[in-house]
Backbone and ligand atoms as CSV (ligand in chain L), in Angstrom:
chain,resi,resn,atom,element,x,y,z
A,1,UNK,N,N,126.881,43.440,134.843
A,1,UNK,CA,C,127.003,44.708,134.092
A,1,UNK,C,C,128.353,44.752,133.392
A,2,UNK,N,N,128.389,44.824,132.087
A,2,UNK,CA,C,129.370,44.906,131.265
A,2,UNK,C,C,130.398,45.979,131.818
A,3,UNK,N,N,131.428,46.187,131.276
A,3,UNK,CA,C,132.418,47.207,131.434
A,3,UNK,C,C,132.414,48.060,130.476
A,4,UNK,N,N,132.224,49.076,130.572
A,4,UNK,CA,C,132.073,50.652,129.455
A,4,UNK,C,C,133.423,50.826,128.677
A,5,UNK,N,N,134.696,50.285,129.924
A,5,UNK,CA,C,136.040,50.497,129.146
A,5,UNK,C,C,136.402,49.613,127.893
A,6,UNK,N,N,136.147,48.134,128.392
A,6,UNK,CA,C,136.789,47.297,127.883
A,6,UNK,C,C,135.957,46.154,127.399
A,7,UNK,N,N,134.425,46.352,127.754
A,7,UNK,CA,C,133.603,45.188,127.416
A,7,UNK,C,C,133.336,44.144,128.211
A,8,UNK,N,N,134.649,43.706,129.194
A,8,UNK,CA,C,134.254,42.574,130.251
A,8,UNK,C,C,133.567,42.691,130.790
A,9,UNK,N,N,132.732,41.306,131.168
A,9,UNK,CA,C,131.153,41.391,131.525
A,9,UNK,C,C,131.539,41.139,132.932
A,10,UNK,N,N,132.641,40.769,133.626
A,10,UNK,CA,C,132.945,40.633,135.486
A,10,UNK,C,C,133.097,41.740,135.802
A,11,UNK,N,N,132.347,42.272,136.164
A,11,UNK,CA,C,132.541,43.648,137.246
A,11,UNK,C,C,131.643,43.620,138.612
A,12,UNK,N,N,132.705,43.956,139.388
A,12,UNK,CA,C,132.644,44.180,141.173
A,12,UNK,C,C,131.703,44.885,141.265
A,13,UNK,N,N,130.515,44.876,142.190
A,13,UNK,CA,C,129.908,46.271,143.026
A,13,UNK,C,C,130.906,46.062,143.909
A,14,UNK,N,N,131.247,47.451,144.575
A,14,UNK,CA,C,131.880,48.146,145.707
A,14,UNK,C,C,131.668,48.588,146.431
A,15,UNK,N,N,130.282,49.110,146.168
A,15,UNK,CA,C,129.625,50.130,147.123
A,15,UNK,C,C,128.171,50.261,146.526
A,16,UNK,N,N,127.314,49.993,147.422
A,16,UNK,CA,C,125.382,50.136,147.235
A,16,UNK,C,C,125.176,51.237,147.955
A,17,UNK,N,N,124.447,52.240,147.392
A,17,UNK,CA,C,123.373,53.168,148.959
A,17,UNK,C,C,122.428,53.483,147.811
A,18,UNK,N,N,121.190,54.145,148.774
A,18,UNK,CA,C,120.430,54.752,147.755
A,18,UNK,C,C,120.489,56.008,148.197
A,19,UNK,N,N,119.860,56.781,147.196
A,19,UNK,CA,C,118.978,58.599,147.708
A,19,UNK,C,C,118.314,58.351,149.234
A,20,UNK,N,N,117.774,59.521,149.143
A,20,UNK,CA,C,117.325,60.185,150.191
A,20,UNK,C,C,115.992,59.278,150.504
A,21,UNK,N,N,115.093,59.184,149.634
A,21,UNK,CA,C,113.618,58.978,149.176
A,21,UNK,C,C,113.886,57.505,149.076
A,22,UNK,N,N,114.763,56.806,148.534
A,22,UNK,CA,C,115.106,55.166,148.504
A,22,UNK,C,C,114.483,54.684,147.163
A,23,UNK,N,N,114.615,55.705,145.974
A,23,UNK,CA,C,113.453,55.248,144.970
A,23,UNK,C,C,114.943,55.058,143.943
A,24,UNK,N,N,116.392,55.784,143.743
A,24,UNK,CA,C,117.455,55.512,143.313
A,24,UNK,C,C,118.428,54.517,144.320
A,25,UNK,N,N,119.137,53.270,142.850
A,25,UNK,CA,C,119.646,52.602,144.287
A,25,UNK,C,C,121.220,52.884,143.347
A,26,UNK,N,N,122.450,53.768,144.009
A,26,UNK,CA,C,123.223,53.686,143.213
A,26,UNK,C,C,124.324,52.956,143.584
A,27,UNK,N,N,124.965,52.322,142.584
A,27,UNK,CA,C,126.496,51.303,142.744
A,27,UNK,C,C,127.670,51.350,142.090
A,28,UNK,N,N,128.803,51.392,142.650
A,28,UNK,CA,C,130.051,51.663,142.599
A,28,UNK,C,C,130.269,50.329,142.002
A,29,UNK,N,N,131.000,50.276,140.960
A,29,UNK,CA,C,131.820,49.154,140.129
A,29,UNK,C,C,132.682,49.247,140.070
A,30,UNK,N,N,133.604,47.998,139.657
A,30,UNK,CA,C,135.137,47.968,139.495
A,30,UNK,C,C,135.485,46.768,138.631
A,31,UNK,N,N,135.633,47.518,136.867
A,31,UNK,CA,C,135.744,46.248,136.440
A,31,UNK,C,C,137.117,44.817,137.021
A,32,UNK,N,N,136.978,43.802,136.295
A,32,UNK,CA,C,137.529,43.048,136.984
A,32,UNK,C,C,138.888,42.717,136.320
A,33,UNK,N,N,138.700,42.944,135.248
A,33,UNK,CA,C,140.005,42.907,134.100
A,33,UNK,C,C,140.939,44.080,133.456
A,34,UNK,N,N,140.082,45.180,133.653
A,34,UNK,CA,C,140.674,46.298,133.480
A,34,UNK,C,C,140.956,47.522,134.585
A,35,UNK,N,N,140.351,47.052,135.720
A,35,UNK,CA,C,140.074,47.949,136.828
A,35,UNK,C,C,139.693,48.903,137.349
A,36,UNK,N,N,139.171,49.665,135.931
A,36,UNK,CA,C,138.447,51.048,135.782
A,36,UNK,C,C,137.365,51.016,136.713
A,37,UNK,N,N,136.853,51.950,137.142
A,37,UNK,CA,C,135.679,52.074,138.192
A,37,UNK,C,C,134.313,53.045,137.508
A,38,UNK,N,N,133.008,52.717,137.918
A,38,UNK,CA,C,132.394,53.509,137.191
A,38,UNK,C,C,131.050,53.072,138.133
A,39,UNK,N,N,130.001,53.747,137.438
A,39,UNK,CA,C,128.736,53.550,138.424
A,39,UNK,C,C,127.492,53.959,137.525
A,40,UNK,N,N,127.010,52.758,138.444
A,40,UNK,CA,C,125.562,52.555,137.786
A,40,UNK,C,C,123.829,53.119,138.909
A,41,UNK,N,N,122.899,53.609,138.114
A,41,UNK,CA,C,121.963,54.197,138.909
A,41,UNK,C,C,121.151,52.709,138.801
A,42,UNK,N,N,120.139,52.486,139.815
A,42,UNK,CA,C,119.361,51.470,139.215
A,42,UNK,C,C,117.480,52.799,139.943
A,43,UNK,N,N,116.654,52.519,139.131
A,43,UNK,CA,C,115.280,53.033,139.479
A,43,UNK,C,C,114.162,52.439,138.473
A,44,UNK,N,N,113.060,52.982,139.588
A,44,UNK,CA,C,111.759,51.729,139.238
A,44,UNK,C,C,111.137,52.654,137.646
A,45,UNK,N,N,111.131,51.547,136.609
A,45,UNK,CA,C,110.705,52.121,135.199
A,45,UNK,C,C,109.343,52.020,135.456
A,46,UNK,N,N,108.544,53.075,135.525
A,46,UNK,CA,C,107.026,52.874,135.724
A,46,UNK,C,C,106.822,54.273,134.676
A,47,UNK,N,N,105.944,54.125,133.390
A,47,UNK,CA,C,105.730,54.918,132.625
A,47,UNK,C,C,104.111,54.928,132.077
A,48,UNK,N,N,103.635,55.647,131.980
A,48,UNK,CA,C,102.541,55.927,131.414
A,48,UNK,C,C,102.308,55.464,129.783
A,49,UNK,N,N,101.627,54.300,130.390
A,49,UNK,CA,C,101.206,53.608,128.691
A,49,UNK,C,C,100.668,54.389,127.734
A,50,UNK,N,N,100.946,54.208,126.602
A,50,UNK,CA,C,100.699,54.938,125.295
A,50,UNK,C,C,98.970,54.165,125.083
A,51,UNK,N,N,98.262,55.524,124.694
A,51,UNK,CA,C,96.945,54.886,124.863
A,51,UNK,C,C,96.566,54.493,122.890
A,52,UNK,N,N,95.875,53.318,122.830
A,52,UNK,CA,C,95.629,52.924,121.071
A,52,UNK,C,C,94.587,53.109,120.656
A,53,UNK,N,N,94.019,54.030,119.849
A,53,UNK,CA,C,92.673,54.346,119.494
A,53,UNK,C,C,92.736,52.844,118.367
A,54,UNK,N,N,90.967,52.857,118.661
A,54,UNK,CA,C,90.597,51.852,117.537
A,54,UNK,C,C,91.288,51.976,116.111
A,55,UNK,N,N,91.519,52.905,115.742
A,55,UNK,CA,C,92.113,52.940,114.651
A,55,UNK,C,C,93.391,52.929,114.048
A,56,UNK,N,N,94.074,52.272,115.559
A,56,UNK,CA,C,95.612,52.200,115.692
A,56,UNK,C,C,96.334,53.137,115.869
A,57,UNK,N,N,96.044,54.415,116.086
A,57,UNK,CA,C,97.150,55.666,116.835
A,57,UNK,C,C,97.188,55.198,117.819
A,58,UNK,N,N,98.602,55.359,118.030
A,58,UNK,CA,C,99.188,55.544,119.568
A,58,UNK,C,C,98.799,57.230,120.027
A,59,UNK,N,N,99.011,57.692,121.184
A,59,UNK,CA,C,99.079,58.759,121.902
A,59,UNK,C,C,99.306,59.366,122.848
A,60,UNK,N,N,99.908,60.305,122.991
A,60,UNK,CA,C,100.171,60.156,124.784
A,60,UNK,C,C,98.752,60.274,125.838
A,61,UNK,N,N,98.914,59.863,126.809
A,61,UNK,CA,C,97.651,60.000,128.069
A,61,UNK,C,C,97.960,61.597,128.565
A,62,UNK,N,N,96.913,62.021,128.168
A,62,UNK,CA,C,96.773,63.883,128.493
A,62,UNK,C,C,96.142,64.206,129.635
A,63,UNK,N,N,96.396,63.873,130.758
A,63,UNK,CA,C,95.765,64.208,132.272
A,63,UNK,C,C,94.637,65.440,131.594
A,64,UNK,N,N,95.448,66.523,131.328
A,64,UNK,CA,C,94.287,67.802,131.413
A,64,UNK,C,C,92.894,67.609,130.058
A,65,UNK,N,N,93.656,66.761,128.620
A,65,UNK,CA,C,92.472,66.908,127.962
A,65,UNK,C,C,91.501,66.207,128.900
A,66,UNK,N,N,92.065,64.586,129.732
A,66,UNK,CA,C,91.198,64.133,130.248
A,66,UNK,C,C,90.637,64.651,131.336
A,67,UNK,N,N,90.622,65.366,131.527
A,67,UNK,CA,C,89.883,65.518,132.962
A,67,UNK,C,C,89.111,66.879,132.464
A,68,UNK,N,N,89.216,67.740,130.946
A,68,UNK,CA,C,88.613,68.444,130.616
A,68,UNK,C,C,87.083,68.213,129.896
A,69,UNK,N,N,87.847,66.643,129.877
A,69,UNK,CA,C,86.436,66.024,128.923
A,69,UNK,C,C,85.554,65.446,130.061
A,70,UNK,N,N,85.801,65.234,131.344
A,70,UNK,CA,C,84.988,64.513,132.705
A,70,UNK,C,C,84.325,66.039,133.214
A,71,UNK,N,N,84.926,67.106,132.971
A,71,UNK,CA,C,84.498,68.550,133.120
A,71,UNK,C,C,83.345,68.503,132.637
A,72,UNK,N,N,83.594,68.772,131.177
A,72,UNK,CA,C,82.477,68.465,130.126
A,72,UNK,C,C,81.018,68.149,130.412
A,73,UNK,N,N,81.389,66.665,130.700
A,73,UNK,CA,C,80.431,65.213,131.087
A,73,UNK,C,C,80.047,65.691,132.310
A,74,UNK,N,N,80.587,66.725,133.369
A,74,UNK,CA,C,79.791,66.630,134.756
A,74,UNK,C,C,79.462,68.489,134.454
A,75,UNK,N,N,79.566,68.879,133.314
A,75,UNK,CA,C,78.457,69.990,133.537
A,75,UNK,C,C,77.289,70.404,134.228
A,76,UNK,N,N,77.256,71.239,134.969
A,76,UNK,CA,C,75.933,72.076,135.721
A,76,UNK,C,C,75.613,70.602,136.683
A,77,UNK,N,N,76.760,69.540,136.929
A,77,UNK,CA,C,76.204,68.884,138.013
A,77,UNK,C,C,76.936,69.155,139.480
A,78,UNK,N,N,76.211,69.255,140.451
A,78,UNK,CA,C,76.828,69.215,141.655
A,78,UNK,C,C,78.644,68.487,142.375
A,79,UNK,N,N,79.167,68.705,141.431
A,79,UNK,CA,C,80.350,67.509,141.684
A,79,UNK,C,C,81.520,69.473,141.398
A,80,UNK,N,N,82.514,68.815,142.562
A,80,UNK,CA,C,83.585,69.819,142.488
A,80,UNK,C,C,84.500,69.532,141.601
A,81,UNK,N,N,85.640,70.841,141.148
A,81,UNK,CA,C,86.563,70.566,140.076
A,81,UNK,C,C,87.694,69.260,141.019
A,82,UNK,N,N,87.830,69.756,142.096
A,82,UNK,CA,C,88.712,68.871,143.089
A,82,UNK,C,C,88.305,67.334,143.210
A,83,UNK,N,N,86.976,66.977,143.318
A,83,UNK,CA,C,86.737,65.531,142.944
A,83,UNK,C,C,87.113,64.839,141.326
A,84,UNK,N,N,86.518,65.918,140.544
A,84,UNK,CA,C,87.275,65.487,139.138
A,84,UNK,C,C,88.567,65.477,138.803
A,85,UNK,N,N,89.669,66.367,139.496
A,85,UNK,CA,C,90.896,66.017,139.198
A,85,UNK,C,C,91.161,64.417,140.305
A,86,UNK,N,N,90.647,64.423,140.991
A,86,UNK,CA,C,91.270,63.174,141.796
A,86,UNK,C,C,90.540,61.785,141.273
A,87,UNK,N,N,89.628,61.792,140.783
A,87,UNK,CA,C,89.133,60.526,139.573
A,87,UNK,C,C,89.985,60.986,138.557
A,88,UNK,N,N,90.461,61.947,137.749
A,88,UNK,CA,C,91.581,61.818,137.184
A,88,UNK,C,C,92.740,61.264,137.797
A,89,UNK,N,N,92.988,61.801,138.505
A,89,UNK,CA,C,94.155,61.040,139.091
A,89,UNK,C,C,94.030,59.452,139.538
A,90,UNK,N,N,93.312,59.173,139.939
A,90,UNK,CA,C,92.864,57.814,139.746
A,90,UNK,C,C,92.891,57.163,138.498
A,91,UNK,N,N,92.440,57.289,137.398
A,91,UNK,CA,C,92.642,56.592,136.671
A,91,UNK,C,C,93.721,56.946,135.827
A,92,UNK,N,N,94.756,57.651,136.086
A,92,UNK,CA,C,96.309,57.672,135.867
A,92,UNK,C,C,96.629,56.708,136.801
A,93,UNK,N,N,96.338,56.755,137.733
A,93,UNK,CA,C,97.575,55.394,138.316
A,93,UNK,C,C,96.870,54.075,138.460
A,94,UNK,N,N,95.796,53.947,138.021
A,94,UNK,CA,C,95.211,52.610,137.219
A,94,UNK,C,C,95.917,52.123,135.956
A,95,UNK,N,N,96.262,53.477,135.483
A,95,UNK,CA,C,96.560,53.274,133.947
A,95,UNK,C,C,98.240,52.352,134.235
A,96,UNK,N,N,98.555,53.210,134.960
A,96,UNK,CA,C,100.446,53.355,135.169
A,96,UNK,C,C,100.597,51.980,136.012
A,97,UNK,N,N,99.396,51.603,137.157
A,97,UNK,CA,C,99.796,50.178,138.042
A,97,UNK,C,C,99.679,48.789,137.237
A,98,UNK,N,N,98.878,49.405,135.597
A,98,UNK,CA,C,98.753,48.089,134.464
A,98,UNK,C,C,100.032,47.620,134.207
A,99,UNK,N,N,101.243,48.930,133.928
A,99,UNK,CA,C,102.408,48.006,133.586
A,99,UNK,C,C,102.979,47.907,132.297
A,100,UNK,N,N,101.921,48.411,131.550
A,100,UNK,CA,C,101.360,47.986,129.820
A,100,UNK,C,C,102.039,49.485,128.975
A,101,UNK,N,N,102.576,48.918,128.297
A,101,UNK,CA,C,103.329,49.476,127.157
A,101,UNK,C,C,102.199,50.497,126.539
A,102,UNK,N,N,101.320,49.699,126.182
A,102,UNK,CA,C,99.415,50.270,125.415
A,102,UNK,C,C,98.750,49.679,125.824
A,103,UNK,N,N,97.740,50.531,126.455
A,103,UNK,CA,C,96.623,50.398,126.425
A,103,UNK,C,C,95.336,50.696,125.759
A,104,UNK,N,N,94.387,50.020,125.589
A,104,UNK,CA,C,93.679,50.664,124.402
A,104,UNK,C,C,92.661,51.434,124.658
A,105,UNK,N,N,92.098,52.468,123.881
A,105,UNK,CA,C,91.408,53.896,124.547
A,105,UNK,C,C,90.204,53.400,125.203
A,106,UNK,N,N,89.585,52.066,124.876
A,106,UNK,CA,C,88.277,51.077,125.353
A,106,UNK,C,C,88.759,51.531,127.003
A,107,UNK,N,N,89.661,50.607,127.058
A,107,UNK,CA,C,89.884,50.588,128.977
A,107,UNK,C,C,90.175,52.334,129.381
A,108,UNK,N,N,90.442,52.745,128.884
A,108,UNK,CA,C,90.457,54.270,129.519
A,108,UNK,C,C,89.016,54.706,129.409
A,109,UNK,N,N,88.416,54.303,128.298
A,109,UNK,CA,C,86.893,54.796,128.510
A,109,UNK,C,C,85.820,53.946,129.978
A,110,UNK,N,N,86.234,52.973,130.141
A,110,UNK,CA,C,85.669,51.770,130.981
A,110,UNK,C,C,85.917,52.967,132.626
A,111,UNK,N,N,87.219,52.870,132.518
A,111,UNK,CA,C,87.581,53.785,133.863
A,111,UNK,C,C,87.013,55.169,133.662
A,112,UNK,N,N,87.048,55.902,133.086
A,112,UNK,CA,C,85.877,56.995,132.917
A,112,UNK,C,C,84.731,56.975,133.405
A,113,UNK,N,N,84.190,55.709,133.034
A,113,UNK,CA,C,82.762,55.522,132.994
A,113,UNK,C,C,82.711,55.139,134.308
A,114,UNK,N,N,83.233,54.703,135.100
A,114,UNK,CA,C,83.416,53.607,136.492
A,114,UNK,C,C,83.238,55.140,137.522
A,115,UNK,N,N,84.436,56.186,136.800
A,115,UNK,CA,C,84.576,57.264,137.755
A,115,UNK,C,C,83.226,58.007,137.773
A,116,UNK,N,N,82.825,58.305,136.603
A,116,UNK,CA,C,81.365,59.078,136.756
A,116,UNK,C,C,80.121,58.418,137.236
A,117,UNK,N,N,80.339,56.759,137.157
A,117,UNK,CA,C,79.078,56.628,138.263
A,117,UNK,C,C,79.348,56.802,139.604
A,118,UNK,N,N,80.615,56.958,140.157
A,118,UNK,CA,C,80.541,57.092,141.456
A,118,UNK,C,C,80.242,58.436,141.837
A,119,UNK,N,N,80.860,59.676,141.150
A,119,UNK,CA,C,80.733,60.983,141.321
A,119,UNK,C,C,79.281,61.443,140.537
A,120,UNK,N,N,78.602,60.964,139.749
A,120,UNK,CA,C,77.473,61.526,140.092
A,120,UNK,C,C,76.813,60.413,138.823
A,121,UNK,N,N,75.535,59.995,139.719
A,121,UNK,CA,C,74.677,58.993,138.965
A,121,UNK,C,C,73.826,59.476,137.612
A,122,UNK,N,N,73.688,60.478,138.044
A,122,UNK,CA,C,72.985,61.234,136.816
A,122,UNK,C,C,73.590,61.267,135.137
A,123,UNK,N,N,75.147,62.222,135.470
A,123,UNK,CA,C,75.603,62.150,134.560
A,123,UNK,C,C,76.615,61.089,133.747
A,124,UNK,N,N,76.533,60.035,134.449
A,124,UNK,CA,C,76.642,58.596,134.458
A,124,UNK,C,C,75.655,57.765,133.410
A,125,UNK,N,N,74.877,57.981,133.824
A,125,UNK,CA,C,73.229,57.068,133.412
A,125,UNK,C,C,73.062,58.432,131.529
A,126,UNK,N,N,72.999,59.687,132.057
A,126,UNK,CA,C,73.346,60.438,130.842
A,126,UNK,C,C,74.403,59.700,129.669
A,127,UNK,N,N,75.303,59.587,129.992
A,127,UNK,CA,C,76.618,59.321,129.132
A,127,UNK,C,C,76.838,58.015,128.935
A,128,UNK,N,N,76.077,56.698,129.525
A,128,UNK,CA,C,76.607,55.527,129.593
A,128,UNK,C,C,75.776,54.891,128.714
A,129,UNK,N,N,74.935,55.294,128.461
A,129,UNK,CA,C,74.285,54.327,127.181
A,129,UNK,C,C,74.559,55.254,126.093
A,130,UNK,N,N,74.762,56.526,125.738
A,130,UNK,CA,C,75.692,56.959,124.922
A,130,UNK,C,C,76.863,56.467,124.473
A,131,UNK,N,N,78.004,56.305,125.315
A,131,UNK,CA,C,79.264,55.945,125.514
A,131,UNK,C,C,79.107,54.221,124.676
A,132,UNK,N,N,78.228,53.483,125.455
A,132,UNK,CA,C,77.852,52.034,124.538
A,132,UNK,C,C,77.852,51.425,123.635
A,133,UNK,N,N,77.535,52.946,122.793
A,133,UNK,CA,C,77.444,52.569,121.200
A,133,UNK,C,C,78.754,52.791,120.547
A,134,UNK,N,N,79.591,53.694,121.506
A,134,UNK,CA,C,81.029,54.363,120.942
A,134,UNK,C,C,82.485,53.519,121.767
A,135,UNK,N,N,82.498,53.005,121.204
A,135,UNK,CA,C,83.865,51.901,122.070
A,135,UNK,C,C,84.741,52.874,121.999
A,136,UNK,N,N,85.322,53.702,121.319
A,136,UNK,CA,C,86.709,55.082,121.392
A,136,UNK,C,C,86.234,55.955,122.161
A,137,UNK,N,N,87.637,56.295,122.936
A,137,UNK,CA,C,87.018,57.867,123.964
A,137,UNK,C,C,86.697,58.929,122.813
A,138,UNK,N,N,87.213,58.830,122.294
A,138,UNK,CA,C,87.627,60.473,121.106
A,138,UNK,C,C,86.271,60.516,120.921
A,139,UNK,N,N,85.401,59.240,120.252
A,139,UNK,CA,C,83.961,59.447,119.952
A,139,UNK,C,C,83.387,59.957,121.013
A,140,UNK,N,N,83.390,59.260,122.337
A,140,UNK,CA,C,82.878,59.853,123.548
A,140,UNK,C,C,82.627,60.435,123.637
A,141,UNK,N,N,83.495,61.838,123.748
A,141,UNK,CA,C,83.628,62.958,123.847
A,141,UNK,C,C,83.545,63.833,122.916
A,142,UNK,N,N,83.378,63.535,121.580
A,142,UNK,CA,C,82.407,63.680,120.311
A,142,UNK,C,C,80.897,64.077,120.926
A,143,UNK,N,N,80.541,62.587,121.495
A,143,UNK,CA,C,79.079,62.468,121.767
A,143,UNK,C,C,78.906,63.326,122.976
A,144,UNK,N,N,79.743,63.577,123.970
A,144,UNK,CA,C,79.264,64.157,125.108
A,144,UNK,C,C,78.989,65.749,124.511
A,145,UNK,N,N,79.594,66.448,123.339
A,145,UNK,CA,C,79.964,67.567,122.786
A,145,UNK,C,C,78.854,68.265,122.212
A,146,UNK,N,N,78.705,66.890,121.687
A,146,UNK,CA,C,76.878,67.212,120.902
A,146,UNK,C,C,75.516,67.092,122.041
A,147,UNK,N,N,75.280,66.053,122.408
A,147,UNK,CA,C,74.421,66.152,122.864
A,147,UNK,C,C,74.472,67.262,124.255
A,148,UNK,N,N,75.298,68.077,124.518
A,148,UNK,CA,C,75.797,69.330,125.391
A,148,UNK,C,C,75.439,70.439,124.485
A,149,UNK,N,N,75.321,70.620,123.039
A,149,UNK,CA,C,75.712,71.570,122.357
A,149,UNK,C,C,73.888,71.741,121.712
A,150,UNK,N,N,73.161,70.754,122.333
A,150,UNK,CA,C,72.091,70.556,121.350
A,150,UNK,C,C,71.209,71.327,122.285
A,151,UNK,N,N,70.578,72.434,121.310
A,151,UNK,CA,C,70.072,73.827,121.931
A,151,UNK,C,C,68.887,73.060,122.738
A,152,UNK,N,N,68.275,73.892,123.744
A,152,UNK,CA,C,67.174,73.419,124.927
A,152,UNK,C,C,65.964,74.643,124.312
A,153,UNK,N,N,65.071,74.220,124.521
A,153,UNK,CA,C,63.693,75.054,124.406
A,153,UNK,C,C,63.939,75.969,124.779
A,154,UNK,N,N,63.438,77.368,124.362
A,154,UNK,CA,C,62.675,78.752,124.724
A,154,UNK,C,C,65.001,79.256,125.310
A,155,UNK,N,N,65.766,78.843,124.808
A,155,UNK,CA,C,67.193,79.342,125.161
A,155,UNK,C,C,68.154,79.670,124.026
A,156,UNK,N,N,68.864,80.140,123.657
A,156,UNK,CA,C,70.075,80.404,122.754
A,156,UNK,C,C,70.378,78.869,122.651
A,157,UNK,N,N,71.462,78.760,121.658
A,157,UNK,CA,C,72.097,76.664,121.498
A,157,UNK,C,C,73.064,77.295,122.679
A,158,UNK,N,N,73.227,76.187,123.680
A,158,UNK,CA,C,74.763,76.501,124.539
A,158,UNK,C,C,75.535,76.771,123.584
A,159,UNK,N,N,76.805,77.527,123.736
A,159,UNK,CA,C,78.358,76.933,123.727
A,159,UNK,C,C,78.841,76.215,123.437
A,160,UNK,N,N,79.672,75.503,123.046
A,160,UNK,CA,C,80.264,74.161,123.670
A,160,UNK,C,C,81.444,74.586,124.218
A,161,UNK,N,N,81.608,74.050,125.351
A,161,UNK,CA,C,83.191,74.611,126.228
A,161,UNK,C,C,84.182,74.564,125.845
A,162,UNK,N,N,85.106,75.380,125.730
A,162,UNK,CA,C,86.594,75.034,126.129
A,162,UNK,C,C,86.569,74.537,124.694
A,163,UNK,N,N,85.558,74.229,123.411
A,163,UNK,CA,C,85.658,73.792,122.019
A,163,UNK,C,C,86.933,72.470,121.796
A,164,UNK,N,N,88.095,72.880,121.232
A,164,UNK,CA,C,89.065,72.005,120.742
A,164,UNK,C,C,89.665,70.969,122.011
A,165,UNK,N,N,90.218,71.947,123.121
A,165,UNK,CA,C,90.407,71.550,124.451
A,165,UNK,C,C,89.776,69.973,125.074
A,166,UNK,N,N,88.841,69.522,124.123
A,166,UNK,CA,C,88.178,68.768,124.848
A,166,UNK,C,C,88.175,67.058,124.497
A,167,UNK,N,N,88.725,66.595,123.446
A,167,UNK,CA,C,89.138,66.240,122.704
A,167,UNK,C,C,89.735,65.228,124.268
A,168,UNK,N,N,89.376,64.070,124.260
A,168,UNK,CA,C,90.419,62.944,125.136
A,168,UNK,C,C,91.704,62.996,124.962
A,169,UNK,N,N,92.073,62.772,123.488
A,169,UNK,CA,C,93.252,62.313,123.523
A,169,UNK,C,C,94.023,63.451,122.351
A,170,UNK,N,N,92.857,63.991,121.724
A,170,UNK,CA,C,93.686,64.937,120.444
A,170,UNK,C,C,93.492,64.210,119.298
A,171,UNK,N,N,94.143,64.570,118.300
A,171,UNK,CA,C,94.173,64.138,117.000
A,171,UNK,C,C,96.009,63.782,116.856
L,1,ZN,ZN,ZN,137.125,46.800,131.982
């Protein structure tokens, strides 16, 4: 570690400990030529990859659009909001244990799809030969929007929920 004062790249640790939690490891320096003292944090860089739509946007990963759009997709099915946030949460730290700078919205749709066959087969088998034809989540959830929105016999057209909200990743 360089020296902040003077540029020399020999500098002493003096002293290691970490925090409480052991996730900061901090160290006491002493350059070697100028003798100034100073300190460095060291902690684990683990960040949430920027997700790449087919069409080359980057974006940030939106826990709530996503898990508003698995809402969506498990309409009027037997599955709790508490199982859907925790397949959300699951595939946040799928996303985050990749490592990856970007990832592209394909593999976030793949893990989507992985989560809803386990939480319910129905709306799985619903959405997955849908989903097939649409390699982007954004379409996905396009398609989950419509075919949700497409009126049923002898009823009013639904709704569509939560409207803009639903959107994977946004615009
Ligand atoms: Zn120095």
């Amino acid at each position: 570690m360089k020296c902040p004062f003077c540029g020399d790249p020999n500098t002493q640790v003096t002293d290691t400990r970490e925090n409480e939690d052991g996730d900061v490891v901090r160290r006491r320096r002493r350059c070697v030529k100028c003798d100034k003292r100073f300190t460095t944090y060291e902690r684990i860089d683990l960040k949430m990859p920027h997700i790449v739509k087919r069409n080359g946007n980057r974006t940030e990963f939106d826990h709530d659009k996503l898990a508003g759009s698995m809402k969506l997709a498990l309409r009027k099915r037997p599955v709790t909001m508490e199982a859907i946030e925790a397949a959300v949460d699951r595939i946040e730290g799928r996303l985050l244990s990749m490592g990856e700078q970007e990832v592209p919205s394909e593999k976030v749709g793949e893990l989507v799809m992985k989560e809803l066959k386990q939480l319910d087969k129905v709306a799985y088998i619903r959405f997955a030969s849908v989903y097939r034809n649409f390699a982007d989540v954004d379409e996905f959830s396009e398609v989950i929007r419509e075919v949700q929105a497409r009126p049923k016999r002898g009823r009013p057209p639904a709704q569509p929920a939560a409207d803009s909200e639903n959107d994977l990743f946004g615009n």
